[in-house]
C-alpha positions in Angstrom: 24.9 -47.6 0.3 22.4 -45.7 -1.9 18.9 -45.9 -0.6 15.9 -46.6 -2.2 13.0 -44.2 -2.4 9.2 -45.3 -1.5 7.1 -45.9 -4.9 5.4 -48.1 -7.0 6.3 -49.2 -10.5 3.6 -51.1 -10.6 0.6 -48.8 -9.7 2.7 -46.2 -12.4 2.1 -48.9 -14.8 -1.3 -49.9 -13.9 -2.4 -45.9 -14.1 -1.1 -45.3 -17.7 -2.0 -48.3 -19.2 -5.6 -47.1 -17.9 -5.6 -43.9 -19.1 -4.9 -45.3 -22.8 -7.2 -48.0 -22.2 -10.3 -46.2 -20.8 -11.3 -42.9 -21.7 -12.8 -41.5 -18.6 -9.2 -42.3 -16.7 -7.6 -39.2 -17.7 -10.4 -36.7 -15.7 -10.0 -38.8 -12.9 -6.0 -37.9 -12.9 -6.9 -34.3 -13.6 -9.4 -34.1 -10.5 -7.1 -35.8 -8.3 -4.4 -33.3 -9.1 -1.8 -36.0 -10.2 1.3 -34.4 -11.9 4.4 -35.4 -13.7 6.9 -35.2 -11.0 4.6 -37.7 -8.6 5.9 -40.4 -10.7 9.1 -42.4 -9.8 10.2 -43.7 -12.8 11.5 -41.0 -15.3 10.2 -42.7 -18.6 6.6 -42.9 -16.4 7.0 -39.1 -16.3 7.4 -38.3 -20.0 4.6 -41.1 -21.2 2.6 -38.7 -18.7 3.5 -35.2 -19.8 2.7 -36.1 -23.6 -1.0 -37.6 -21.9 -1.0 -34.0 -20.8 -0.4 -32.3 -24.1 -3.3 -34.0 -25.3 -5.6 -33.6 -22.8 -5.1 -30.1 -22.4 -5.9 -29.8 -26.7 -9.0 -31.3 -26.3 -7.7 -34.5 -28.2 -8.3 -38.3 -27.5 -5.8 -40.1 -25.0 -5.6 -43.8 -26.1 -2.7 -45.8 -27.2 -2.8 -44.2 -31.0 -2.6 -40.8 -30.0 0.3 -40.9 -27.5 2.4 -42.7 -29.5 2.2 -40.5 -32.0 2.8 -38.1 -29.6 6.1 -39.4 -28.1 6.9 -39.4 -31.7 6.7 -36.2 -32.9 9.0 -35.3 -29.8 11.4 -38.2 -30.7 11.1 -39.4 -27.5 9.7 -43.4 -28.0 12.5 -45.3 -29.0 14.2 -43.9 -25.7 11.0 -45.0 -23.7 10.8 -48.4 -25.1 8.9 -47.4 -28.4 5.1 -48.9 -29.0 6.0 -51.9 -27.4 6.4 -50.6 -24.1 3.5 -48.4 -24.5 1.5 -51.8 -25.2 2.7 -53.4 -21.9 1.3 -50.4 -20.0 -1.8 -51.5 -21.5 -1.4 -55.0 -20.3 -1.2 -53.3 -17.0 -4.7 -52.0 -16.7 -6.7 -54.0 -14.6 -10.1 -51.5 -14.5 -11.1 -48.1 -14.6 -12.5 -48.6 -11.2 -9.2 -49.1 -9.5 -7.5 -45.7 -11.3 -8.4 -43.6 -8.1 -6.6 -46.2 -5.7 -3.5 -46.3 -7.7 -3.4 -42.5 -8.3 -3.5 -42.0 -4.9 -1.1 -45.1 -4.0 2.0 -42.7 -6.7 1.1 -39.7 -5.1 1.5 -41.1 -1.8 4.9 -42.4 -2.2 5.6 -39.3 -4.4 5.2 -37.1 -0.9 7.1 -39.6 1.2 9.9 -38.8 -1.1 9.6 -35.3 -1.0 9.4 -35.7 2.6 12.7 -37.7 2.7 14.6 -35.1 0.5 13.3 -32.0 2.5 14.7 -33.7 6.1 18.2 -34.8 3.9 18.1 -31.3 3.2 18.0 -30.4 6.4 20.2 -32.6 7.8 22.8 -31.2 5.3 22.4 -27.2 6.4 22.1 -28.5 9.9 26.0 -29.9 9.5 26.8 -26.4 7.9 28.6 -24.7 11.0 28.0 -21.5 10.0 24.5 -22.0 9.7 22.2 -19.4 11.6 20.8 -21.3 13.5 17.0 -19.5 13.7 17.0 -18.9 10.4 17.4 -23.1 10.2 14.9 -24.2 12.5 12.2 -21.6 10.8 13.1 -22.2 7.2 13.0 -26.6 8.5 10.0 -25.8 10.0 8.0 -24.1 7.1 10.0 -27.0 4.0 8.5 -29.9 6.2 4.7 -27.8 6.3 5.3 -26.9 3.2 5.3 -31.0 2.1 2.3 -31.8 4.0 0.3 -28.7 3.2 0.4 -28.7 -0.5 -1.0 -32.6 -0.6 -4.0 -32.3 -2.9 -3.1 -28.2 -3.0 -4.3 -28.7 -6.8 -7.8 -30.0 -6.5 -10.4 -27.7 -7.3 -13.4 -26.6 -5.5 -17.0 -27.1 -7.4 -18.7 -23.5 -7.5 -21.7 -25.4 -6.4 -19.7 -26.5 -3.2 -18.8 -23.3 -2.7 -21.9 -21.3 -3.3 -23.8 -24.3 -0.9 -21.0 -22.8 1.4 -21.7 -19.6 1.4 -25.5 -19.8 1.6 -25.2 -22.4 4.6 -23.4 -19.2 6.2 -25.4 -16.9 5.5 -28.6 -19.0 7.1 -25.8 -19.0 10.4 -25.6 -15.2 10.5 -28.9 -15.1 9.9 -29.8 -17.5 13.1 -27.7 -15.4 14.9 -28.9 -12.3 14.3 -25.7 -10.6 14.4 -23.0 -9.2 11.3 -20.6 -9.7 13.6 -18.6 -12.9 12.1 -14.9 -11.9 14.0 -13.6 -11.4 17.2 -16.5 -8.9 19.2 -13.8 -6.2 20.9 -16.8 -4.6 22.5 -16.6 -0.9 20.6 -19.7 -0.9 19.0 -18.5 1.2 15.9 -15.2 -0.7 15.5 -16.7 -3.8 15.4 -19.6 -2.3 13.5 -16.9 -1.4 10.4 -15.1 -4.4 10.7 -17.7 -6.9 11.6 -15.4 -8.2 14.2 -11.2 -9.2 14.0 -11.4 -11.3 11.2 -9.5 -14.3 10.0 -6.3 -14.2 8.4 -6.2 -9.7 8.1 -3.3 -7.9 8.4 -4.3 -4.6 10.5 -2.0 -2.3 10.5 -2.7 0.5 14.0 -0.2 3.5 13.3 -0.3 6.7 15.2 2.7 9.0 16.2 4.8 8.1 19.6 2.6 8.4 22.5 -0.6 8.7 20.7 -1.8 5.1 22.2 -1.1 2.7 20.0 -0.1 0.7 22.4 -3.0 1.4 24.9 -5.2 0.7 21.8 -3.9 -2.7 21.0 -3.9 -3.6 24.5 -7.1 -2.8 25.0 -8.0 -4.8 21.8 -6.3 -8.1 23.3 -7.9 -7.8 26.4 -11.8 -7.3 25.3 -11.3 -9.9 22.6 -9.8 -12.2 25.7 -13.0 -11.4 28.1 -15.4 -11.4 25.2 -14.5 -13.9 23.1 -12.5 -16.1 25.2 -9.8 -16.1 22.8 -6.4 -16.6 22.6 -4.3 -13.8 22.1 -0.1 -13.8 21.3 0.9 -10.2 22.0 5.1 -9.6 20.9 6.2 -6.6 22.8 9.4 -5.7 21.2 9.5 -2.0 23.3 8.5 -3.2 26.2 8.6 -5.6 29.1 6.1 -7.9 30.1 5.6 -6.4 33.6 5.1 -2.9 32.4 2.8 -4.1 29.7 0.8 -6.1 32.8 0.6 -2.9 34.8 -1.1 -1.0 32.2 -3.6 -3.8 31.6 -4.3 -3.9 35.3 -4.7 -0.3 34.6 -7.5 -0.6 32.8 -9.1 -3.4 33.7 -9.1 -2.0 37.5 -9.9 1.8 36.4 -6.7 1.9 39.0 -4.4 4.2 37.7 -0.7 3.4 36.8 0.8 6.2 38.7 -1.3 4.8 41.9 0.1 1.1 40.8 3.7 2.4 40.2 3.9 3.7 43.9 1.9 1.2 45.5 -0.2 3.8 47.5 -3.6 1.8 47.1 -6.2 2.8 49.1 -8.5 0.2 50.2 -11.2 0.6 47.5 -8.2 0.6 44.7 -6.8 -2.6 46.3 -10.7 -4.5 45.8 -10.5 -2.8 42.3 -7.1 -4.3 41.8 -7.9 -7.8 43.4 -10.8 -8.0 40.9 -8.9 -7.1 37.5 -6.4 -9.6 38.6 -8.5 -11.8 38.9 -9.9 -11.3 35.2 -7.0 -11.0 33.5 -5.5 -14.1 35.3 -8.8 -15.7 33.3 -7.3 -14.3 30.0 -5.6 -16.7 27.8 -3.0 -14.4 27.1 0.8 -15.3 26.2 3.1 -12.4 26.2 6.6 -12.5 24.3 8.8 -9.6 25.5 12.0 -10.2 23.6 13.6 -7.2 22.6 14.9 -8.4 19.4 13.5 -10.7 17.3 13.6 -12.0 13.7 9.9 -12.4 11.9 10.9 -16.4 11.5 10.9 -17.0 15.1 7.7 -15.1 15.3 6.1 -17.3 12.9 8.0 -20.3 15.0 6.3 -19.3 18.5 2.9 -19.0 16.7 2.8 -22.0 15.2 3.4 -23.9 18.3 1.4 -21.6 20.2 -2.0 -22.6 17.9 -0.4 -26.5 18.0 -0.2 -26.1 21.9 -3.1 -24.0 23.0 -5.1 -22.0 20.4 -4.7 -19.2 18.6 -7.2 -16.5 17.8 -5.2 -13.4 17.6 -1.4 -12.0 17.3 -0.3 -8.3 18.3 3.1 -7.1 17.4 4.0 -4.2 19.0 5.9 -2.8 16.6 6.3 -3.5 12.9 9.8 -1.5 12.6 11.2 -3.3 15.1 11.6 -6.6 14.1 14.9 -7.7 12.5 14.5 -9.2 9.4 16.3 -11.9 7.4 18.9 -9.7 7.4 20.9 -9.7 4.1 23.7 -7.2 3.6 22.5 -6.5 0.2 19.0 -4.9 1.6 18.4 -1.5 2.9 16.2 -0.9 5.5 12.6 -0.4 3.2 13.7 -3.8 1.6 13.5 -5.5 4.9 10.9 -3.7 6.6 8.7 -4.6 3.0 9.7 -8.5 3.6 8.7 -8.4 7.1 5.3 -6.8 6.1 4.7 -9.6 3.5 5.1 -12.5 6.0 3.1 -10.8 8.6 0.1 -11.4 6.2 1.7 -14.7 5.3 1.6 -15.1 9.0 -1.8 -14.5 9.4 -2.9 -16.8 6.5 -1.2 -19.6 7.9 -2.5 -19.5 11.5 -5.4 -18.6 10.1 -6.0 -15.7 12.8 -6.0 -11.8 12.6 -2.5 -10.0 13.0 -2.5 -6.3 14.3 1.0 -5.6 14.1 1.6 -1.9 15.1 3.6 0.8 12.9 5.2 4.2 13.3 4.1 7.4 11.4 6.8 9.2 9.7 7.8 13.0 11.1 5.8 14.2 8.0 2.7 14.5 9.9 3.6 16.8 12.0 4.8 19.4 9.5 1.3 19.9 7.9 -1.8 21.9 9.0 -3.5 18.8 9.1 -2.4 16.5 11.5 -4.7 13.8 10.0 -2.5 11.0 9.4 -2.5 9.7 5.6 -1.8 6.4 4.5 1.8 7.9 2.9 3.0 8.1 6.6 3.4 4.8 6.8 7.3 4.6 7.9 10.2 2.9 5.9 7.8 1.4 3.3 4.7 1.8 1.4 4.5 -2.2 0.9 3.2 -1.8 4.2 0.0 -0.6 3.0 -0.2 -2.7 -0.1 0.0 -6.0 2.5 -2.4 -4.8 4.9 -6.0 -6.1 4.9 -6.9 -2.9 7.4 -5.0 0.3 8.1 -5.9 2.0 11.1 -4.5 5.2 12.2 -5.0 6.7 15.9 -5.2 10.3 16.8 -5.9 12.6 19.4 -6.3 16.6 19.1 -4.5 17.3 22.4 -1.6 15.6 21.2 -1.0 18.6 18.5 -3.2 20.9 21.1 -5.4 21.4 18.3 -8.7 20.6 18.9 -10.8 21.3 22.6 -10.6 18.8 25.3 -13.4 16.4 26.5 -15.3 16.9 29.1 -17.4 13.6 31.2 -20.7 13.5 31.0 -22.2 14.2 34.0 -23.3 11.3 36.4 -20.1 8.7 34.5 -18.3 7.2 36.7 -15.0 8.3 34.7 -12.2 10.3 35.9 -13.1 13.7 36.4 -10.6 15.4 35.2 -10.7 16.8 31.5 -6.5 17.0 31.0 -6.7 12.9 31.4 -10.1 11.9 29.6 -9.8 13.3 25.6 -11.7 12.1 22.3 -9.4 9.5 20.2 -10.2 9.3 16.4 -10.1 5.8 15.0 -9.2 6.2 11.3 -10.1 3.4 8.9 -7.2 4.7 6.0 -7.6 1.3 4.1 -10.6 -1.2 4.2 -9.8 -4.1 1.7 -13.2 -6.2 2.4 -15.3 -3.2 3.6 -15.8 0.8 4.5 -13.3 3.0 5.3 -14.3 6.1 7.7 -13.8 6.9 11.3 -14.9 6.8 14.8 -14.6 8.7 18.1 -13.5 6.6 21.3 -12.9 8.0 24.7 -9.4 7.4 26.0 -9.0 8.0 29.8 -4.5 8.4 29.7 -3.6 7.7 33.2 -5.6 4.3 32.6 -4.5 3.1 29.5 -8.0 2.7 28.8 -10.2 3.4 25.6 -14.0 3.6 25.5 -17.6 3.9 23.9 -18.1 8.0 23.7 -22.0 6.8 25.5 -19.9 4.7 27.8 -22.2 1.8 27.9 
């Protein structure tokens, strides 16, 4: 037994008999977005498009004029010719009631789309060979997709917009601060960036064992403690615990060798006690899966921000996540997908997205060690999707450059081998400055810091 879909042959009726009946009908369609395929009945659909033709020349809509219309493309005798064009007319109560019944078709018309997106997915769902999270992302995003592009095609009044912006403004003004993103507490970081901001892709590359890792770690944590945010972090090389340790690490200023032995003395184990304590405050939510596709990343986030929030997402690393993985793409293919819907990612959750990348070998063979943005590994679309490319690096690491020493009176490690200056490149800046910084990174704590150490 077939089943009928939700509409309205009425309100269909009642809408185009109104717009060939009163002349201010056909704006009111155009601001409320309403499109061909919202109508149910098929006929409704063509009287509609040839409205449309004439609308969008700058001619009269009225009775006369789509007739004619529906003429020229020998379409009215198979729509009822001018006699069914004159019952529409009939139809038209006022031009008052054109916004209900717009709104009445384009309801029904997204309850059907609705009801053909879950048949769809009932039907790949009885497909055995279906993967299955390939199903349960692609379901996922077809049934947003229906409810997110409701009204997608109304417009914004520059007025609204500029009344917006200004209101803004007057905010940052009150506040007396450019800082409009997540504060991570380094002054010239956030002093580029003006804070994490909404829906960027930052990319943070750096050769193995630079501290790109450390780095974003220590990114979550101050935007945690300072902005009592919460932060997704996907660990793809490494497990949760480890990832804890060196977090404890820094908060603690206990080192991770001390922490790996368990030799605390009784001034580390206060230290300890007390960054336990903080990070326990954290809203952080780690994912340590070793493999994972970019769908179920964009799965866990979105119930993540449905759940409990979401103000940030760090992926540690890019090159490691599998991708859709069709055996007609090669590796830059897929690693250029995956890089797309990262920033598709952080558009949807509306949240910045500091997914981690490695620097080709290429580096190393120069006499400049400063990274370039043609390091970027396995794809150059890398660099074309991200909002922010950030490269890390350290002189020691090539033993070029002269080691750090503390200033005296800090209340850092003393030793110069495990304190060392870490540049903080800004390769690509799409909404502001590119340039660097210098942060001090003490290694056996996993810990970066303001060079003044305030």
């Amino acid at each position: 037994m077939s089943r009928i879909l939700p509409h309205s042959t009425d309100a269909e009726k009642a809408v185009l008999g109104a717009l060939m009946q009163f002349s201010n009908s056909m704006r009111d369609a155009m601001d409320q977005g309403l499109q061909p395929t919202d109508f149910f009945v098929e006929n409704h659909a063509r009287i509609f498009e040839a409205m449309l033709d004439l609308y969008n020349a700058n001619q009269v809509v009225d009775i006369r004029t789509v007739t004619t219309k529906l003429e020229d493309k020998r379409l009215l005798n198979g729509l009822g010719g001018p006699e069914y064009l004159f019952d529409l007319t009939e139809h038209a109560v006022s031009s008052s009631n054109v916004k209900y019944h717009i709104d009445l078709i384009q309801d029904k018309a997204h309850q059907r789309r609705l009801y053909e997106t879950a048949r769809k997915i009932v039907e790949e769902a009885a497909d055995p060979e279906a993967d299955l999270d390939d199903l349960l992302s692609d379901s996922e995003k077809a049934l947003l997709d229906v409810t997110r592009n409701r009204k997608t095609t109304d417009f914004r009044q520059g007025a609204e917009v500029a009344d917006s912006v200004y209101n803004h403004v007057r905010e940052l003004s009150v506040r007396k601060t450019a800082i409009t993103g997540l504060v991570t507490g380094f002054k010239e970081f956030d002093k580029i960036t003006n804070g994490l901001q909404k829906g960027d892709l930052i990319i943070l590359a750096a050769r193995p064992a630079v501290g790109k890792t450390a780095f974003a770690l220590n990114l979550g944590l101050q935007s945690c403690k300072r902005n009592d945010a919460t932060v997704a972090l996907f660990s793809l090389e490494m497990p949760a615990e480890q990832l804890m340790t060196r977090m404890l690490s820094c908060e603690s200023r206990v080192s991770n060798n001390v922490l790996k032995t368990g030799r605390l003395s009784e001034d580390d184990w206060s230290k300890l006690n007390q960054g336990t304590n903080t990070l326990k405050a954290c809203k952080m939510y780690i994912d340590d899966s070793s493999t994972i596709k970019v769908n179920e990343i964009f799965a866990k986030c979105r119930k993540l921000k449905a759940d409990k929030g979401l103000d940030l997402v760090i992926i540690d690393y890019l090159q490691l996540i599998s991708g859709r993985g069709r055996a007609t793409d090669n590796r830059q293919v897929e690693v250029a997908e995956i890089s797309r819907s990262l920033k598709q990612l952080a558009r949807e959750v509306d949240c910045p997205v500091i997914a981690l990348s490695q620097l080709s070998r290429s580096v190393e063979q120069r006499n400049d060690k400063t990274p370039m943005l043609s390091d970027l590994r396995e794809s150059g679309s890398i660099e074309q999707d991200a909002d922010i490319v950030i490269f890390l690096d350290r002189a020691d690491y090539y033993n070029h450059g002269k080691k750090a020493e503390k200033s005296e009176g800090s209340n850092e490690p003393t030793s110069s081998e495990d304190f060392v200056p870490a540049r903080v490149i800004f390769a690509k800046h799409r909404n502001g400055a590119i340039g660097e910084l210098v942060l001090g990174m003490t290694k056996s704590l996993s810990r970066f810091d303001n060079m003044d150490w305030e």
